[in-house]
C-alpha angles and dihedrals in degrees: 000000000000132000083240087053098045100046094044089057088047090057102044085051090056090048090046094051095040080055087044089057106042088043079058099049094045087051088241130135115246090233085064092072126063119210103210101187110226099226087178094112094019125117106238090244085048091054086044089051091055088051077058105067081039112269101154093165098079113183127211129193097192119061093206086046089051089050099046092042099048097076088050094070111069091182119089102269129164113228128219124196099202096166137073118306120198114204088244088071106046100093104058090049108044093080088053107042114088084183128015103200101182108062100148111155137050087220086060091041097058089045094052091042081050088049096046090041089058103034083043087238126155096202112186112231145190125201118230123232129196104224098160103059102231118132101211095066121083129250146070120299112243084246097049091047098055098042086045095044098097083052086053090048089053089072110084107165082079142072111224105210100174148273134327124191134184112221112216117265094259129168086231123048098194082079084067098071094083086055102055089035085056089057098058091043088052093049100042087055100050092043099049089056108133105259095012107128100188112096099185103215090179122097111170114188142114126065129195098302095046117015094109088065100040093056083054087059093045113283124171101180129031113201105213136186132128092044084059097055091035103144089020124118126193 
């Protein structure tokens, strides 16, 4: 094997048993959490050695990125779009998503439920939710979910898997826990309405400075990249 090889499998040991622990604290199974491996920085070879040790989720931040990169890679991978998505975009990325994370507007919601009408598509999906306040990042309010949730339930050319949430950049991770813990209770209240139907499984949240954390609070899919390509240079 490579450098590059080796020390991509190292890496990807010490993410698996950090998810391991933290599964364990929180008094959760392993298989409960999902490790999607963000490629958005990554070297294709890179992205090909992770296949390697056995990472199949692949997330991408940039819809024309995930587009131009999925014919490159010839192994059986799921896709996950986890950035912004503008409605102009969304066709050419539905057939190849296996998970949109960033669904953050009604406006985008009905655009992607007419594209999968038409293309007879079932795309999964998880809303977005501002948790931080800050109004520079993307998603719906809490407020604005749950006000907005019989509307949601109106689209039914989609499949509706659950929540994802982006923590605020802090020097302590440890701040990021309200947030996380905001999300499943979010998501605990909108599912348990009488007559809803949607559970919503899915909790994405975490990312390489948090994710430990964040499976602690109930996530179901930690979104990791940087921890992945550490000692690697471009």
């Amino acid at each position: 094997m490579s450098s590059t090889e080796l020390q991509i499998a190292a890496n990807y040991r010490d993410v698996h048993q950090r998810i391991e622990a933290a599964c364990a604290r929180a008094g959760r199974p392993a298989s409960s959490v999902k490790l999607v491996a963000v490629t958005k920085y990554a070297d294709i070879e890179w992205v090909r050695d992770l296949l390697a040790v056995g990472v199949i989720d692949l997330g991408e931040s940039r819809p024309q990125q995930l587009v131009e990169r999925a014919p490159q890679i010839s192994e059986p991978v799921r896709w996950h779009l986890i950035g912004h998505l503008q409605r102009n975009k969304a066709r050419r990325v539905l057939p190849l998503a296996t998970l949109i994370h960033s669904v953050d507007t009604l406006q985008l919601l009905a655009k992607i439920d007419a594209l999968a009408d038409e293309s007879n598509l079932r795309p999964r999906l998880l809303l977005e939710v501002n948790l931080s306040g800050k109004a520079a990042k993307h998603g719906f309010t809490a407020d604005e979910l749950s006000a907005a949730w019989e509307t949601v339930l109106e689209y039914r050319h989609v499949q509706l898997e659950g929540l994802m949430t982006m923590a605020p950049l802090t020097e302590n991770p440890e701040q990021t826990r309200p947030v996380f813990r905001r999300l499943l209770e979010l998501r605990d209240q909108i599912a348990g309405r009488e007559a809803t139907s949607v559970t919503l499984p899915e909790l994405s949240m975490g990312m390489s400075r948090d994710f430990e954390i964040a499976i602690e609070e109930g996530a179901t899919l930690v979104r990791i990249g940087s921890s992945l390509f550490q000692g690697l240079r471009s």
